[in-house]
Every structure is written in structure tokens, then in C-alpha cells.
C-alpha positions in Angstrom: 117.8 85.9 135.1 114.4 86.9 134.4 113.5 90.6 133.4 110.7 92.6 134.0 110.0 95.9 132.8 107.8 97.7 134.9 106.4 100.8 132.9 105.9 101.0 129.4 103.8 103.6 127.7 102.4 102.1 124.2 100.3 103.2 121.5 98.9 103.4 118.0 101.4 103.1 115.4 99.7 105.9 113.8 100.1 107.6 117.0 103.5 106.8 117.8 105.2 104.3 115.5 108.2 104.3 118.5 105.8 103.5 120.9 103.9 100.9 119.1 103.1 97.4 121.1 105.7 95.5 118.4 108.1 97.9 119.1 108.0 97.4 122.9 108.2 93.6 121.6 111.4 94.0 119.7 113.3 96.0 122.6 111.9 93.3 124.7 113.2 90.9 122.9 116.9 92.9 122.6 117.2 94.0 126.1 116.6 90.2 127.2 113.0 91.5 128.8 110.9 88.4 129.7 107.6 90.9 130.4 106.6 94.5 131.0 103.8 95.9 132.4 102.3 97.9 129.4 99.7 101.3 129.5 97.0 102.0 127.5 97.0 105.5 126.1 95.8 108.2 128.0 92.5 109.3 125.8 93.5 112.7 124.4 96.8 110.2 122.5 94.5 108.0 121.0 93.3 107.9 117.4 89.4 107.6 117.6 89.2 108.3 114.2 91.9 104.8 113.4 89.4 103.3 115.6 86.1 104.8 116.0 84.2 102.5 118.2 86.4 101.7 121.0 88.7 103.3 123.7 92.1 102.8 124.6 91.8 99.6 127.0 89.3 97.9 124.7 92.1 98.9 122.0 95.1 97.8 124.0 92.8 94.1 124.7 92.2 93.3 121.7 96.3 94.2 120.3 97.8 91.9 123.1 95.3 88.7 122.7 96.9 85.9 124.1 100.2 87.6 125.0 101.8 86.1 128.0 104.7 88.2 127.7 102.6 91.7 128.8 101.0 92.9 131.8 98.6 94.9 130.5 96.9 98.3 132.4 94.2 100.1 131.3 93.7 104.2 131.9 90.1 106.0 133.3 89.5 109.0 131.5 89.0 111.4 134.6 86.8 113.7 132.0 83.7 111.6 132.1 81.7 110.7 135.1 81.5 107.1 134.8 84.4 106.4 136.6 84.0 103.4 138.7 82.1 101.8 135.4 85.2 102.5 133.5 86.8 100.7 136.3 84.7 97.7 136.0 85.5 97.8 131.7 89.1 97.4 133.0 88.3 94.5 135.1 86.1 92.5 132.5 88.3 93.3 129.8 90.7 91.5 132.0 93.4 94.0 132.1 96.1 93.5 135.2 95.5 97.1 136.9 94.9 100.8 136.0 97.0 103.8 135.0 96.6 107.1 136.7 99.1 110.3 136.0 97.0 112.6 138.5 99.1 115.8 136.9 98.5 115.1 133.7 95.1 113.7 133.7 94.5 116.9 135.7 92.8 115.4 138.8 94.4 115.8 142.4 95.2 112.3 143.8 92.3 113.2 147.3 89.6 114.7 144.8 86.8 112.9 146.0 85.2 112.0 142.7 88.6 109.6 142.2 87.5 108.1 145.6 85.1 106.0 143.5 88.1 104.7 140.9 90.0 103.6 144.7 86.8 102.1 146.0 85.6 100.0 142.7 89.2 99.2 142.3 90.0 98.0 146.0 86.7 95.9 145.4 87.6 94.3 142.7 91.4 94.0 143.4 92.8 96.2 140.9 96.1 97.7 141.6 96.8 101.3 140.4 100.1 102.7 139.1 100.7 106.2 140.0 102.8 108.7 138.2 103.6 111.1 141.2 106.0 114.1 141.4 107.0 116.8 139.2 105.6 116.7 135.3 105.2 119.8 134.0 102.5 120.3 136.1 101.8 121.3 139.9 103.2 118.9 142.8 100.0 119.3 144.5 97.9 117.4 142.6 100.4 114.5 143.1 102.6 114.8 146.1 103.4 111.5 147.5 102.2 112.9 151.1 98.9 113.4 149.2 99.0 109.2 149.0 98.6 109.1 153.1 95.0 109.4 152.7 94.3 107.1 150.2 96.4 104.5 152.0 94.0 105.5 155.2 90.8 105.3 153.9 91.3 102.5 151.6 93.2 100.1 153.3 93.1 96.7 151.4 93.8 98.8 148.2 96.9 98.0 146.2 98.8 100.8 144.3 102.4 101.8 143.6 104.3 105.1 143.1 106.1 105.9 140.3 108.9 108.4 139.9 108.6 109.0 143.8 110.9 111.7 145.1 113.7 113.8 142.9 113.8 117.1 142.2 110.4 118.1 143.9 111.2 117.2 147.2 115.4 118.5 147.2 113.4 121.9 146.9 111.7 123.6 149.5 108.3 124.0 149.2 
């Protein structure tokens, strides 16, 4: 039986020695895991000063060379207004797809300034993981209902939900 692990956080060993690419390798290897689908580090987990003159996809690109085993997705830092170039950087990098966590990133998931991520990333065939429902943070930024739009106005674009439903939606609201 082949195993696939779809959501794996990784980062710098100086970061998070736990979280480190070889140790995702070695549960892999445990666990029986013939990929996973690894994330770059959200930008305010990543040690510019380890490695000054890159960013966390560049980073995660050059740590998984060659690695057949990994699906690799790179993050948009929702701070800077280059959004859809960061997008293409994903794409020519060749990473698989993109990581968004709208609550944590703090971005709501129909702000139109992400419209541009959707639309670069429809064009170019990027998929984009969603981290939806409650994280320490509002549910309005990510409500799944909040999705319904996106799936409307960008039709041919592929993306998934994680962590859909749960607590946030056994509560009234």
C-alpha cells in the first residue's frame, strides 16, 4: 500500500530541529510514508539571518533537490504587494502548489488583493492548500462558506481545504 502524507509543515533546523526536512524524512521512512506534500515556512518562522539572501520557497527548493519522495509547496507572504510575482517565483522555482493559512497570515480568504494570488495561480495551474476554520484567530477570515466565491469567480482554479468543519461550525454563530 502506498502512503501519502498530505500536510507537513517543515523548517530550518535552527528553527525547529523537529520540524526539519530530515526529520520529516525519517518519520517517513518509520511510518512506511512513500511521499508528503511538504510547506515552506510561513516568513515570520524563517531564519533570514541562517540565510540572508533567500526566502522560504527558494530555501525549501534548493533543501529538497532531486527528492522524488516530496511534494513540495511554497507560501506568499501576504505582507508585500508582489503577490502574483511571488506566485510566478513559486511556479519557476518549480514547487507543486502554494500554502495559504488565511487566519494566520492575517488576510480574509475574499480580500480582493488575494484575488491576484487565485488569478496568477489558476493561470498557471497552481493548486492552493487552505488552512480553514478555527486557529486562534477569527472564523471570518476563513470560513469555508467564504470559499463559495472563490470557487465562483475562479472556476478552473484548483484548491483544497484543510481542517474543514469541527468545532467552529457545532457552535452557533
Amino acid at each position: 500500500m502506498r502512503i501519502i502524507a498530505n500536510h507537513a509543515h517543515v523548517f530550518q533546523e535552527s528553527v525547529q530541529p523537529h520540524g526539519s526536512i530530515s526529520a520529516l524524512k525519517q518519520v517517513m521512512d518509520e511510518c512506511g510514508i512513500s511521499q508528503a506534500v511538504a510547506f515552506a515556512p510561513f516568513p515570520k518562522h524563517f531564519n533570514h539571518d541562517e540565510a540572508p539572501n533567500t526566502n522560504p520557497n527558494r530555501w525549501l527548493c534548493s533543501e529538497i533537490k532531486d527528492d522524488d519522495r516530496l511534494y513540495c509547496f511554497g507560501v506568499i507572504d501576504m505582507e508585500k504587494d508582489n503577490v502574483a510575482d511571488q506566485v510566478q517565483e513559486i511556479y519557476d522555482l518549480g514547487l507543486n502548489g502554494i500554502k495559504m493559512h488565511p487566519a494566520y497570515q492575517h488576510f480574509a480568504v475574499d480580500d480582493r488583493k488575494v484575488y491576484a494570488v487565485y488569478e496568477k495561480a489558476e493561470q498557471l495551474g497552481l493548486p492552493i492548500s487552505f488552512h480553514t476554520g478555527v486557529h486562534n484567530a477569527r472564523i471570518r477570515q476563513s470560513h469555508t462558506l467564504l470559499f463559495d466565491e472563490v470557487a465562483f469567480n475562479f472556476k478552473n482554479l484548483r484548491f483544497t481545504l484543510e481542517h474543514v468543519g469541527g468545532y467552529s461550525f457545532s457552535m452557533k454563530q
